[in-house]
N, CA, C and O atoms as a Tripos MOL2 file, in Angstrom:
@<TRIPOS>MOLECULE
protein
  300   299    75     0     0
PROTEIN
NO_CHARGES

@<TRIPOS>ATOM
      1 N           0.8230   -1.1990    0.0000 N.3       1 UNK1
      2 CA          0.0000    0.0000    0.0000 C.3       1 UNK1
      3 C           0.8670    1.2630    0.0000 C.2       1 UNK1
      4 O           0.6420    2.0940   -0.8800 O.2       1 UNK1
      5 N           2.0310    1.5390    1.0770 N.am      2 UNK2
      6 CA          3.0710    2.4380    1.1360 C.3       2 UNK2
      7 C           3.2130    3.0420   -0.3610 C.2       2 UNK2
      8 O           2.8740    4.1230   -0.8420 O.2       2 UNK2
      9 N           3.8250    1.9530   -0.8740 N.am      3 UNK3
     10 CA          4.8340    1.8430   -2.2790 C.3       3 UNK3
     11 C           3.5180    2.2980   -3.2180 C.2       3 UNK3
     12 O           3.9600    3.1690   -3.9680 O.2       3 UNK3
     13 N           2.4580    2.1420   -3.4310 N.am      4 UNK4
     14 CA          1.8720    2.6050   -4.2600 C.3       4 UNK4
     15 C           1.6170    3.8370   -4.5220 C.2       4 UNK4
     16 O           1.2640    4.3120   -5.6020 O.2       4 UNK4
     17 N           1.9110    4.7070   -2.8800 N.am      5 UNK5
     18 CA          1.5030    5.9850   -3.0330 C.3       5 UNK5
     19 C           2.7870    7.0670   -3.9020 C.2       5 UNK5
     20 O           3.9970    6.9830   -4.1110 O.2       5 UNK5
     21 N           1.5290    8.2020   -4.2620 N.am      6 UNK6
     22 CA          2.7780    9.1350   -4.9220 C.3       6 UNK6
     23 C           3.7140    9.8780   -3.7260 C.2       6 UNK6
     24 O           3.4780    9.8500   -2.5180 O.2       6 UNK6
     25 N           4.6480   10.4330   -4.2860 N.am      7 UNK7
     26 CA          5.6540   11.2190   -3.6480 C.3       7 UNK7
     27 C           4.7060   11.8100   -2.8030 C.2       7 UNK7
     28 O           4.4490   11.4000   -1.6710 O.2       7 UNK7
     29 N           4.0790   12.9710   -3.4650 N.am      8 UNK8
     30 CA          3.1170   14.3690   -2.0640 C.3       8 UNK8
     31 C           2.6000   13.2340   -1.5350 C.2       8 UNK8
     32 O           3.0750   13.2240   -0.3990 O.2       8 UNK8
     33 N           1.7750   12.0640   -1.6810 N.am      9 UNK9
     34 CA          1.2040   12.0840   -0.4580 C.3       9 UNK9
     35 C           1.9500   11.4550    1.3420 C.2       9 UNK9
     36 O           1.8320   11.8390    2.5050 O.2       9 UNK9
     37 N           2.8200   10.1450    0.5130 N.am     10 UNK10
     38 CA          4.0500   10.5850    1.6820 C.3      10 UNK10
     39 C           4.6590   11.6090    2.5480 C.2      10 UNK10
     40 O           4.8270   11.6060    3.7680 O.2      10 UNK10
     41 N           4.9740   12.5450    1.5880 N.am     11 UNK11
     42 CA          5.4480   14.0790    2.1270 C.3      11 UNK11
     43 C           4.0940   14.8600    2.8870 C.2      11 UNK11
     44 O           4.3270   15.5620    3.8710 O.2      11 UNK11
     45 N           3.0110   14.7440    2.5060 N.am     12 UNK12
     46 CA          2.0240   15.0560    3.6110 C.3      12 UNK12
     47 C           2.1310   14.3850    4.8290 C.2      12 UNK12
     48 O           2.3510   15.0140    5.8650 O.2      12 UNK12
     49 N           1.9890   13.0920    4.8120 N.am     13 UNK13
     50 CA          2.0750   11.8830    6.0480 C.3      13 UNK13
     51 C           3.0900   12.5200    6.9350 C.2      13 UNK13
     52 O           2.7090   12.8170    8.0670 O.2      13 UNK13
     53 N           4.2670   12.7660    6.6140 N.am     14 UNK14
     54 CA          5.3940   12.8200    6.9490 C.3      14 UNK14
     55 C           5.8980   14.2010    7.5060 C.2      14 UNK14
     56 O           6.7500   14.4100    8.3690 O.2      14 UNK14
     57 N           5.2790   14.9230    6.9140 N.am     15 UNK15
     58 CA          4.9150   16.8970    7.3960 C.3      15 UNK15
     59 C           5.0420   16.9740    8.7930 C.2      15 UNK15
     60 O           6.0160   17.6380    9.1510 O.2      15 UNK15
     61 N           4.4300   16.5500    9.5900 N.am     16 UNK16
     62 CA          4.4290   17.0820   10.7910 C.3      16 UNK16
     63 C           5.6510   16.6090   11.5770 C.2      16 UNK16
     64 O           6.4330   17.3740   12.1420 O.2      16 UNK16
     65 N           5.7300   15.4740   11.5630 N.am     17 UNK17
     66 CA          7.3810   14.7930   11.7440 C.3      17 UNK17
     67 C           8.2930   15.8140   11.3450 C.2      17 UNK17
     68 O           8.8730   16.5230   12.1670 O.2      17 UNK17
     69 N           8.4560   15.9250    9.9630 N.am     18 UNK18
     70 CA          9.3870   16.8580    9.5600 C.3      18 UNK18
     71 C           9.4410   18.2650   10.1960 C.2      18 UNK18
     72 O          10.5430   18.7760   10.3960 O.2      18 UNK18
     73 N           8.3040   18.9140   10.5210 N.am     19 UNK19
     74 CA          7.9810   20.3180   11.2690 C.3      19 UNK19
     75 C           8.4380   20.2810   12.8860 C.2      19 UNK19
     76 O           9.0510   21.1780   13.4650 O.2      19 UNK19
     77 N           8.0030   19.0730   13.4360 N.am     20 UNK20
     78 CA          8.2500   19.1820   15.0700 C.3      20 UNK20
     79 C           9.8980   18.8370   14.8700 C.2      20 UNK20
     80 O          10.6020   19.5410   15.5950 O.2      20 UNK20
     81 N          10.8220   17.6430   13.8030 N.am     21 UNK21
     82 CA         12.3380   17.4600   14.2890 C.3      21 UNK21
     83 C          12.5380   19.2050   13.7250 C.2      21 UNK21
     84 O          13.3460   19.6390   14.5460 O.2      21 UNK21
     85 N          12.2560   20.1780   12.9130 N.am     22 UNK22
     86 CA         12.8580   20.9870   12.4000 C.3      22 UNK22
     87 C          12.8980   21.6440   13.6110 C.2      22 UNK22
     88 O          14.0500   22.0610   13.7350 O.2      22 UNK22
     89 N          12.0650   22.0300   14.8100 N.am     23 UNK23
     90 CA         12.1690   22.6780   15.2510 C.3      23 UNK23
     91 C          12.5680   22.3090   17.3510 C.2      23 UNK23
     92 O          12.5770   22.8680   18.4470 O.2      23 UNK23
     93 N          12.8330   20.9360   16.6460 N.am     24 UNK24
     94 CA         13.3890   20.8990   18.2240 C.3      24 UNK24
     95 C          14.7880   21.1150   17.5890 C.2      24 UNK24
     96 O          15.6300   21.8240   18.1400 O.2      24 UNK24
     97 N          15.0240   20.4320   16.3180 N.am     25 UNK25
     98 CA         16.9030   20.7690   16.3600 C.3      25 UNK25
     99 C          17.4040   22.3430   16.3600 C.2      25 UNK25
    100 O          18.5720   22.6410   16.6100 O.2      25 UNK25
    101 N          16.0590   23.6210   15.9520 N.am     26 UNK26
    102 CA         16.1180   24.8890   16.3150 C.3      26 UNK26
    103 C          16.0630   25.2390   17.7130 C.2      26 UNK26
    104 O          16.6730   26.2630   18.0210 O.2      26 UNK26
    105 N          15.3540   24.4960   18.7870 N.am     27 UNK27
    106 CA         15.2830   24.8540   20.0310 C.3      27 UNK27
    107 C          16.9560   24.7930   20.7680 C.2      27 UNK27
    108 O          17.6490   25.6280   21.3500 O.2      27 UNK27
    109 N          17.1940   22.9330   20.2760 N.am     28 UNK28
    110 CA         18.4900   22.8740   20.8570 C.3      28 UNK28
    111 C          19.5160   24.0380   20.4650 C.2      28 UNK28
    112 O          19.9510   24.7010   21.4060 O.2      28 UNK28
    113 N          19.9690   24.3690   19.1060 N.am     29 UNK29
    114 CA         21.0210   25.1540   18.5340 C.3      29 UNK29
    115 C          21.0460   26.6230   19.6240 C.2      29 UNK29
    116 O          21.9300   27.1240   20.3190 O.2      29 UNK29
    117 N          19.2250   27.0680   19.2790 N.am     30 UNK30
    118 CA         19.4300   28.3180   20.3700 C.3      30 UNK30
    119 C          19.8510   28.0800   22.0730 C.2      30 UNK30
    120 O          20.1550   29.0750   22.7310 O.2      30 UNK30
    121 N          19.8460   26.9310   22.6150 N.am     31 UNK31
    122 CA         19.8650   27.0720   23.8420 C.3      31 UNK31
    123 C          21.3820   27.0850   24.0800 C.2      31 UNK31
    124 O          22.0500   27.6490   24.9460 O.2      31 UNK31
    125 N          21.8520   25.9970   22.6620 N.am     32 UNK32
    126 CA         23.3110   25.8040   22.8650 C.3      32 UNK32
    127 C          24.1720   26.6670   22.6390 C.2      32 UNK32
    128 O          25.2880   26.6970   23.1570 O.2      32 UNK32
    129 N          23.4520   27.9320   21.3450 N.am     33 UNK33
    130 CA         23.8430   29.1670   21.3570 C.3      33 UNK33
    131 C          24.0000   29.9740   22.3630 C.2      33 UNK33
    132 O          24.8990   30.8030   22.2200 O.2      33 UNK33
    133 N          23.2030   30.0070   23.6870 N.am     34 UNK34
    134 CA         22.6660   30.9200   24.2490 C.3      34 UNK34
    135 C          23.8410   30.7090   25.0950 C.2      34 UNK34
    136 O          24.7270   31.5340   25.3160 O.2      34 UNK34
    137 N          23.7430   29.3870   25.5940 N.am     35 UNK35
    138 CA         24.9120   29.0970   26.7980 C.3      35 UNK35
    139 C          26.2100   29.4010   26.4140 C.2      35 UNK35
    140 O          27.0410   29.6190   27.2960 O.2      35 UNK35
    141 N          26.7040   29.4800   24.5710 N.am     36 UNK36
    142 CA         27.6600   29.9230   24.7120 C.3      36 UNK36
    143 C          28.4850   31.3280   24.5220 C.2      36 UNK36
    144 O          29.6090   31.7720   24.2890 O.2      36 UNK36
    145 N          27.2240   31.6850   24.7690 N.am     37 UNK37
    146 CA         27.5190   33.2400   24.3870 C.3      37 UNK37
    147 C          27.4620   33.9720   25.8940 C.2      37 UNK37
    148 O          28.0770   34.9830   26.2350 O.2      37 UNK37
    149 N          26.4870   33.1140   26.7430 N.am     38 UNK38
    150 CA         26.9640   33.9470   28.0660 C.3      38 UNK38
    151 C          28.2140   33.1420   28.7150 C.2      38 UNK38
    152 O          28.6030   33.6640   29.7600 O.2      38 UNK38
    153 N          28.9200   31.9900   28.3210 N.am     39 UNK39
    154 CA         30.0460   31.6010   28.6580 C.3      39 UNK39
    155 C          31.2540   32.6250   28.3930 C.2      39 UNK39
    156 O          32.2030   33.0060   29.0780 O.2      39 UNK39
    157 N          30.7740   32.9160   27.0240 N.am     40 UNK40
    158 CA         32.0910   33.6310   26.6650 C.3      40 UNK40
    159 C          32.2520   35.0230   27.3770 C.2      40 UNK40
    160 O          33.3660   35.4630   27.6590 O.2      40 UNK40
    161 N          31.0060   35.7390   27.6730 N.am     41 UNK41
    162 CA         30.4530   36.6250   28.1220 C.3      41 UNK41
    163 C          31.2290   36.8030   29.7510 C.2      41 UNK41
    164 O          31.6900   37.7900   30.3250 O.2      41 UNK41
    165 N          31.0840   34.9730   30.2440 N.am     42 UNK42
    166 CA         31.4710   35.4290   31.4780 C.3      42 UNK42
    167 C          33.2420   35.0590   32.0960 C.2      42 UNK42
    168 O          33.7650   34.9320   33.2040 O.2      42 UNK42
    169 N          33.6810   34.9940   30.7360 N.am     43 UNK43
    170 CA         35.2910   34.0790   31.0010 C.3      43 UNK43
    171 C          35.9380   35.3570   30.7640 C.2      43 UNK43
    172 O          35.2150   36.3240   30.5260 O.2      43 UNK43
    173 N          37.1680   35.4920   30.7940 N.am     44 UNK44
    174 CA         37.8620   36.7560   31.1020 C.3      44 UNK44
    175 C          39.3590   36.9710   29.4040 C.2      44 UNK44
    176 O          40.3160   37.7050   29.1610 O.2      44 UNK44
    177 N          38.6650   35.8500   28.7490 N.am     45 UNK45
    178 CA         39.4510   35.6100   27.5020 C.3      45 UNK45
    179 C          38.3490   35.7640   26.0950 C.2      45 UNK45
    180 O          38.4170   35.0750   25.0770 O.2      45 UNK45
    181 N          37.6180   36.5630   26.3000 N.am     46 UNK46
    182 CA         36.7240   36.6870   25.0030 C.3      46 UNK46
    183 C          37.2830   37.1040   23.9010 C.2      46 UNK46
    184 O          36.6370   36.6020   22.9810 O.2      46 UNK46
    185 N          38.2900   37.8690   23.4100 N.am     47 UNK47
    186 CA         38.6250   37.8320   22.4770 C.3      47 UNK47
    187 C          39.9660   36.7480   21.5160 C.2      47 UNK47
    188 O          40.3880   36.5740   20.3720 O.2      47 UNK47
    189 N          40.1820   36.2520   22.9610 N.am     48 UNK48
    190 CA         41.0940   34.6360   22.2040 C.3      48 UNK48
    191 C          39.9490   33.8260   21.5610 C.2      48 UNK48
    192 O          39.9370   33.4820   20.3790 O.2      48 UNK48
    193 N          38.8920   33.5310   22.5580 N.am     49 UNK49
    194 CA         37.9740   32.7960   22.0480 C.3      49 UNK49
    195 C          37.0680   32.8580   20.8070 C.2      49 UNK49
    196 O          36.5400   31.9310   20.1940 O.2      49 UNK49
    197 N          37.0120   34.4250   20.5540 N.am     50 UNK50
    198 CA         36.9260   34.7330   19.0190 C.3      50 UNK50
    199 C          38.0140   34.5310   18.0540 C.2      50 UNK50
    200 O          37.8490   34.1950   16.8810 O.2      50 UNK50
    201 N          39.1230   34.7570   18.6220 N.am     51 UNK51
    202 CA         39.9720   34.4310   17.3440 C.3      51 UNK51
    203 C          40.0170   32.9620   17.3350 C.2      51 UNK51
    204 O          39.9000   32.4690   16.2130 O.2      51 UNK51
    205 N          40.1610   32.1200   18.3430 N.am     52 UNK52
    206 CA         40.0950   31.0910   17.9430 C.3      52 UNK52
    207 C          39.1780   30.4610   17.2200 C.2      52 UNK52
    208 O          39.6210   29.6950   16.3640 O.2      52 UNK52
    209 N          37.6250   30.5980   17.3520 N.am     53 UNK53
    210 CA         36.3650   30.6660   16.1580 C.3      53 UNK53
    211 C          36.9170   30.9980   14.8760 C.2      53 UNK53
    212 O          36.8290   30.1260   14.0120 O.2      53 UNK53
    213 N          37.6220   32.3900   14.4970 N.am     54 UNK54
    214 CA         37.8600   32.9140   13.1080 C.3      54 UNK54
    215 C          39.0690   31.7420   13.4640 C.2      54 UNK54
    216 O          38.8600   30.8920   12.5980 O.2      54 UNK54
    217 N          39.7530   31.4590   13.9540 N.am     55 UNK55
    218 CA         41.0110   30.6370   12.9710 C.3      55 UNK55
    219 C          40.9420   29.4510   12.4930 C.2      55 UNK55
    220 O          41.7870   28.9580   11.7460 O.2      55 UNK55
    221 N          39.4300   28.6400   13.0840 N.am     56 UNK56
    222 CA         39.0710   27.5840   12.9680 C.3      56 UNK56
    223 C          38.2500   27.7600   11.9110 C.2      56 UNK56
    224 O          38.2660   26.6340   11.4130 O.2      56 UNK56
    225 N          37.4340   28.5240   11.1340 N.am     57 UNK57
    226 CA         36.5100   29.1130   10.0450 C.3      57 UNK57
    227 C          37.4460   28.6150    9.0850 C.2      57 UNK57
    228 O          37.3490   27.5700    8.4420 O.2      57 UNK57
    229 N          38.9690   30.0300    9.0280 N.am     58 UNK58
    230 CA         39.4520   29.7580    8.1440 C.3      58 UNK58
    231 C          40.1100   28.8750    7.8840 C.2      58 UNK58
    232 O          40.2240   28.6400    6.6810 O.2      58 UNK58
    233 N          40.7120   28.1390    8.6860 N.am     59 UNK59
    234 CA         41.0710   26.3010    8.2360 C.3      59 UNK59
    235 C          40.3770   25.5700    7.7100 C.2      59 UNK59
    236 O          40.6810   24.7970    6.8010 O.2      59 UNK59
    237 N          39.0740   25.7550    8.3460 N.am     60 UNK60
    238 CA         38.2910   24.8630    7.3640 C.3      60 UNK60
    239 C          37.9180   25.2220    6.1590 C.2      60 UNK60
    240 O          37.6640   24.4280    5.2530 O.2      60 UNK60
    241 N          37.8620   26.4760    6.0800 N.am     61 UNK61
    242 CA         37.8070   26.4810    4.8420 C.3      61 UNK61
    243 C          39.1070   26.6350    3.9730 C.2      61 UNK61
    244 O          38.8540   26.8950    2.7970 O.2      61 UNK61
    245 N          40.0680   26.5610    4.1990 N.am     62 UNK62
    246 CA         41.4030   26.5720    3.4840 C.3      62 UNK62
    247 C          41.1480   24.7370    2.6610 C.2      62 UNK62
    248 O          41.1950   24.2590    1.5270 O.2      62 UNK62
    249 N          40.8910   24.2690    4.0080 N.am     63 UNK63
    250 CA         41.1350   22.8010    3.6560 C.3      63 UNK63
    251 C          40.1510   22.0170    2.3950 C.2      63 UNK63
    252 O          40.4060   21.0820    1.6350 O.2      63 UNK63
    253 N          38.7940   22.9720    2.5990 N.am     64 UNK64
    254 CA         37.6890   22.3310    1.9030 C.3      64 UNK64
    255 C          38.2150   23.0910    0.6890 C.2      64 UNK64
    256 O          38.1010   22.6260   -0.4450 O.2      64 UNK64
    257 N          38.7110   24.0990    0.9050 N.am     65 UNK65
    258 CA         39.8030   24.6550   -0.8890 C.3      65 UNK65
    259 C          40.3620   24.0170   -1.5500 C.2      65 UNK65
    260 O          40.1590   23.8280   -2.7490 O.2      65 UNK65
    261 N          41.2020   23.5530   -0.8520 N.am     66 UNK66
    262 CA         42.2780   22.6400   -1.5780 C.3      66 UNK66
    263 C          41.5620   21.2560   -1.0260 C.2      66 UNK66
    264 O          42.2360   20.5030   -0.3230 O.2      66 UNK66
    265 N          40.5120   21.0010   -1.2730 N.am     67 UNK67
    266 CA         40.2600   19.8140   -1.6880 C.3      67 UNK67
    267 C          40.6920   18.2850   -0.5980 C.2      67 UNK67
    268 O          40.6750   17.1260   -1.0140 O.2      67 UNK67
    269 N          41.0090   18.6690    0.6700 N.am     68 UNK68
    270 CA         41.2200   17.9220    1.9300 C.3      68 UNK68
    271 C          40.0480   16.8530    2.0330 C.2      68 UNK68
    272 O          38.9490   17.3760    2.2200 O.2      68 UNK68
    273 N          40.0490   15.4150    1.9470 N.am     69 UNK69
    274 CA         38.9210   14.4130    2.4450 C.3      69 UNK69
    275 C          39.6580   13.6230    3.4870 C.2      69 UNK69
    276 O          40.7580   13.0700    3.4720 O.2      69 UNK69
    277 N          38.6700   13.7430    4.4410 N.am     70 UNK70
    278 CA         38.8640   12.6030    5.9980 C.3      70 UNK70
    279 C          38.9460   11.4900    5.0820 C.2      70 UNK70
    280 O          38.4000   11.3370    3.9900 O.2      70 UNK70
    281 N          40.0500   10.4340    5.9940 N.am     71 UNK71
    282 CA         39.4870    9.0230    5.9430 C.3      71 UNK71
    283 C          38.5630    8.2760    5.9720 C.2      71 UNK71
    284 O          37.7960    8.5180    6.9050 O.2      71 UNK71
    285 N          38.2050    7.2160    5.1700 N.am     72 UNK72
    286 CA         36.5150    6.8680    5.6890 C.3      72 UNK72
    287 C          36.8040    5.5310    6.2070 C.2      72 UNK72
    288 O          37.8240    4.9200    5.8880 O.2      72 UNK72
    289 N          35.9610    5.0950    6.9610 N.am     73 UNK73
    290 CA         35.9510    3.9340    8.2210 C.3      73 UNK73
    291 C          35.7430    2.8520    7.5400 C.2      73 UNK73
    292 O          34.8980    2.8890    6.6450 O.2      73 UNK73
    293 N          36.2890    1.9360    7.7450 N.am     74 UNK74
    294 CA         35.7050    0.4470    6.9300 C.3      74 UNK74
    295 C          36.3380    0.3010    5.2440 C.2      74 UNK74
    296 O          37.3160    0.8090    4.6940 O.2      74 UNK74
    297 N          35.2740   -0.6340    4.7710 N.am     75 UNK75
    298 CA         35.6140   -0.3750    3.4630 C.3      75 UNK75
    299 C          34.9180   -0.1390    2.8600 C.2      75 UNK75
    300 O          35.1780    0.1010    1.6810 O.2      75 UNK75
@<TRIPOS>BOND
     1     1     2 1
     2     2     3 1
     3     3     4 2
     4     3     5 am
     5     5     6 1
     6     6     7 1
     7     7     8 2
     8     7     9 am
     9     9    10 1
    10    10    11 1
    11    11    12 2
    12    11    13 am
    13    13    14 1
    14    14    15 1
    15    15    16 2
    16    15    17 am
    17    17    18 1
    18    18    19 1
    19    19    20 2
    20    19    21 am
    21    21    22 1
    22    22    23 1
    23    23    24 2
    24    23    25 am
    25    25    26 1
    26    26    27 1
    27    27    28 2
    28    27    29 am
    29    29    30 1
    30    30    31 1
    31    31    32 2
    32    31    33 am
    33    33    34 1
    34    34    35 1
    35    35    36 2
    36    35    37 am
    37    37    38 1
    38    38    39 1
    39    39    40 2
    40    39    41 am
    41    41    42 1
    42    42    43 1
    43    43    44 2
    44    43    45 am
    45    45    46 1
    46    46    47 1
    47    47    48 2
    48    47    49 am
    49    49    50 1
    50    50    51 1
    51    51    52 2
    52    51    53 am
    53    53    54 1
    54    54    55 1
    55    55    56 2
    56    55    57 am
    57    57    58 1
    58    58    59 1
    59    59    60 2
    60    59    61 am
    61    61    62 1
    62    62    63 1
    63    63    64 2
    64    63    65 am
    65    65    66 1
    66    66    67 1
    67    67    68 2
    68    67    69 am
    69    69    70 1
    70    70    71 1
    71    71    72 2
    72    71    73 am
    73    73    74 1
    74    74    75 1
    75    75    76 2
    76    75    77 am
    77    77    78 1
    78    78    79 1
    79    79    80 2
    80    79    81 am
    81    81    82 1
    82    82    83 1
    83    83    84 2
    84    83    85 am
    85    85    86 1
    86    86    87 1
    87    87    88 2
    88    87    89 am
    89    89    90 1
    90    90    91 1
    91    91    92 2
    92    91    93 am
    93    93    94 1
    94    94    95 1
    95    95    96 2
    96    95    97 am
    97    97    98 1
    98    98    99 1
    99    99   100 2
   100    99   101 am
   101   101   102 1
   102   102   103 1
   103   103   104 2
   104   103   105 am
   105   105   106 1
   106   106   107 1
   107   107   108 2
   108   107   109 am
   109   109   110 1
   110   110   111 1
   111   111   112 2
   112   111   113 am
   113   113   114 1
   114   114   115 1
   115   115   116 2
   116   115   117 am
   117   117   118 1
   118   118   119 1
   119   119   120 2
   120   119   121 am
   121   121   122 1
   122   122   123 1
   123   123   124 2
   124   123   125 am
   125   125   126 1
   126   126   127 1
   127   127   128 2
   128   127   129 am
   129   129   130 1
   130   130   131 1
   131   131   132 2
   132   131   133 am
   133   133   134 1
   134   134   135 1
   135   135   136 2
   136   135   137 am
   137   137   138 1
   138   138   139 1
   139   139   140 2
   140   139   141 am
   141   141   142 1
   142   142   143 1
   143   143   144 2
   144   143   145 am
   145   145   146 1
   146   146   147 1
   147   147   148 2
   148   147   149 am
   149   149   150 1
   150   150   151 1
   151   151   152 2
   152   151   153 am
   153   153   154 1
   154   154   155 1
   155   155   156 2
   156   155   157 am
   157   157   158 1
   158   158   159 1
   159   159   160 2
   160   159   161 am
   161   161   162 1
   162   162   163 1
   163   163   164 2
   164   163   165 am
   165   165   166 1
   166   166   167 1
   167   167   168 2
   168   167   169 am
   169   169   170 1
   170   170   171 1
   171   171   172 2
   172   171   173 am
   173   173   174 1
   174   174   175 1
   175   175   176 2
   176   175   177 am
   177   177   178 1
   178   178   179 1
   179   179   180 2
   180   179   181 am
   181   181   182 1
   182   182   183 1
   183   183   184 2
   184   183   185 am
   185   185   186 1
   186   186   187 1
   187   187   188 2
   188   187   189 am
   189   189   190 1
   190   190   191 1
   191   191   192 2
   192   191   193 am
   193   193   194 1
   194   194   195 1
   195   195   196 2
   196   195   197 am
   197   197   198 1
   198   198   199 1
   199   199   200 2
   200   199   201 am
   201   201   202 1
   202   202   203 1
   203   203   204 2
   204   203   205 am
   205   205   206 1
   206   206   207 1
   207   207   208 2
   208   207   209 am
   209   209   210 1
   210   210   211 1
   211   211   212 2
   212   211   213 am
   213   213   214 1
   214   214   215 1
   215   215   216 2
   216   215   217 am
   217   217   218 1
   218   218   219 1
   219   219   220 2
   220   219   221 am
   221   221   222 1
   222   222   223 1
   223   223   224 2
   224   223   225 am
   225   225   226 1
   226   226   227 1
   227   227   228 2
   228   227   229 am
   229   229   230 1
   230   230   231 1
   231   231   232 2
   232   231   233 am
   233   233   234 1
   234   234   235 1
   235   235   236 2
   236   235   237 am
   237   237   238 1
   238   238   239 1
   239   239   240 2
   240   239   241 am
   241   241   242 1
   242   242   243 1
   243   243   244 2
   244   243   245 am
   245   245   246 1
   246   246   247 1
   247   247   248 2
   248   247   249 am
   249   249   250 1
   250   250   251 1
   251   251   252 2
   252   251   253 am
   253   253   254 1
   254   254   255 1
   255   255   256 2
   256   255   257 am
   257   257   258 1
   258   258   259 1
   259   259   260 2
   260   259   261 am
   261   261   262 1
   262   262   263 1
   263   263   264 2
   264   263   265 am
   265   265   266 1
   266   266   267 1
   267   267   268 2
   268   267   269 am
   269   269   270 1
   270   270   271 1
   271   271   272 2
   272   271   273 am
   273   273   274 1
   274   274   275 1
   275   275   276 2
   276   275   277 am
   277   277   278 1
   278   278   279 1
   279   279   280 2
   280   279   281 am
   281   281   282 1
   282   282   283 1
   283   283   284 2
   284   283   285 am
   285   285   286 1
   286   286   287 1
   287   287   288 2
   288   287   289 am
   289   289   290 1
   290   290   291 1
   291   291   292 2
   292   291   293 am
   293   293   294 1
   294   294   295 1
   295   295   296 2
   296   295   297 am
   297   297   298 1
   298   298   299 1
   299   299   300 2
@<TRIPOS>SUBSTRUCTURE
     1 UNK1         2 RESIDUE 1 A UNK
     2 UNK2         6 RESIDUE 1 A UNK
     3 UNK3        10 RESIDUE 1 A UNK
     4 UNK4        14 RESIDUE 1 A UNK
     5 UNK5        18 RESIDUE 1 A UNK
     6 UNK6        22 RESIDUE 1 A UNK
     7 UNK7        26 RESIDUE 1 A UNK
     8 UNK8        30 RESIDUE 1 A UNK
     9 UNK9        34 RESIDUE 1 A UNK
    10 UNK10       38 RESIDUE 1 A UNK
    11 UNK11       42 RESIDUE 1 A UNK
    12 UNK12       46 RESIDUE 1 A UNK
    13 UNK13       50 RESIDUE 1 A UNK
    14 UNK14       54 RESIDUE 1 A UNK
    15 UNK15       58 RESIDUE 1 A UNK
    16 UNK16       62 RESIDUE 1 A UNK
    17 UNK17       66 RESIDUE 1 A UNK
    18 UNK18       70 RESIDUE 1 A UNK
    19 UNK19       74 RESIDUE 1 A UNK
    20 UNK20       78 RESIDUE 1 A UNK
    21 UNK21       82 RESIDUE 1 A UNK
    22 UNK22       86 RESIDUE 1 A UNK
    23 UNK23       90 RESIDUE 1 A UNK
    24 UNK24       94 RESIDUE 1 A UNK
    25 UNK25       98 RESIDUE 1 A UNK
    26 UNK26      102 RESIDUE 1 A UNK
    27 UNK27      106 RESIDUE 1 A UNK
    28 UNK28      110 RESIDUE 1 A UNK
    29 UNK29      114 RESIDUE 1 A UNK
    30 UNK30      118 RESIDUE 1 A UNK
    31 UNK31      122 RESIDUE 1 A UNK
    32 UNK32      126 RESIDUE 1 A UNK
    33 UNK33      130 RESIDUE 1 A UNK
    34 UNK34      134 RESIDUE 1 A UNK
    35 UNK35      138 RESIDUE 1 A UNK
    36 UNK36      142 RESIDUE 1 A UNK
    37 UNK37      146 RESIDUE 1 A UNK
    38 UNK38      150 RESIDUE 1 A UNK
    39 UNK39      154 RESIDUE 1 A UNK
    40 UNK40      158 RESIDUE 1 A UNK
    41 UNK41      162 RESIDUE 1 A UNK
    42 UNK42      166 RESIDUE 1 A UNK
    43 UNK43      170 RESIDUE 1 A UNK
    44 UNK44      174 RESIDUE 1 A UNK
    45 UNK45      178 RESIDUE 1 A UNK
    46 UNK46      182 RESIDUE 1 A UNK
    47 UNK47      186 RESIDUE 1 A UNK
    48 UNK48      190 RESIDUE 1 A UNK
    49 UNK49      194 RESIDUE 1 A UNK
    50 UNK50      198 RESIDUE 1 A UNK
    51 UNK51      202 RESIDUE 1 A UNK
    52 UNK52      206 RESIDUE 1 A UNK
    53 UNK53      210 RESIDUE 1 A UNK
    54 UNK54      214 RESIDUE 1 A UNK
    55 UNK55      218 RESIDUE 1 A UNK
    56 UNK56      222 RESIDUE 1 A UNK
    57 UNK57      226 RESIDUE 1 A UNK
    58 UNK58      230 RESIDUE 1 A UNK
    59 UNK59      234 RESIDUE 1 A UNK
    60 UNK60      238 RESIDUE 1 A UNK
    61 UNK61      242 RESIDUE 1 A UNK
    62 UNK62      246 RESIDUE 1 A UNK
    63 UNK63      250 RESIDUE 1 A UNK
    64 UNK64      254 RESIDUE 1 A UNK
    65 UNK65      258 RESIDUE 1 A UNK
    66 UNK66      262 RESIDUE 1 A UNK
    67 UNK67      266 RESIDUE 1 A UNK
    68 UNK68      270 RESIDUE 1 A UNK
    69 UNK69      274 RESIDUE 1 A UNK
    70 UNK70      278 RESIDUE 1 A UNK
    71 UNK71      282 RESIDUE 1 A UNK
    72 UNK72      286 RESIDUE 1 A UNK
    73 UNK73      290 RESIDUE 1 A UNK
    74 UNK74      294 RESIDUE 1 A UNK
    75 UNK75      298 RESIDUE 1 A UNK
């Protein structure tokens, strides 16, 4: 029965699932945001801790430049 149906009507079925994970993984990000912004807020090294953010940005993206791939596990 599944398999017979078209694409939308799955994606209807499936809507609200998709709406409540979208927005708990938004709840978590802000809380995890939140805590770390009054961390930084309350440590006495806030601007290492920004540069260390920007130096970690730009590594990664240096690396995803030139084309850097992790190892992959298994075979």
């Amino acid at each position: 029965m599944v398999a017979s149906t078209s694409v939308w009507q799955r994606f209807i079925i499936l809507l609200p699932a998709i709406v409540i994970s979208i927005a708990l993984v938004a709840a978590v990000l802000m809380l995890l945001g939140r805590a770390f912004v009054e961390n930084v807020r309350d440590s006495g090294h806030q601007r290492l801790i920004y540069a260390g953010l920007v130096v970690l940005a730009v590594f990664i993206g240096v690396m995803t430049y030139i084309g850097v791939e992790l190892p992959r596990e298994g075979g």
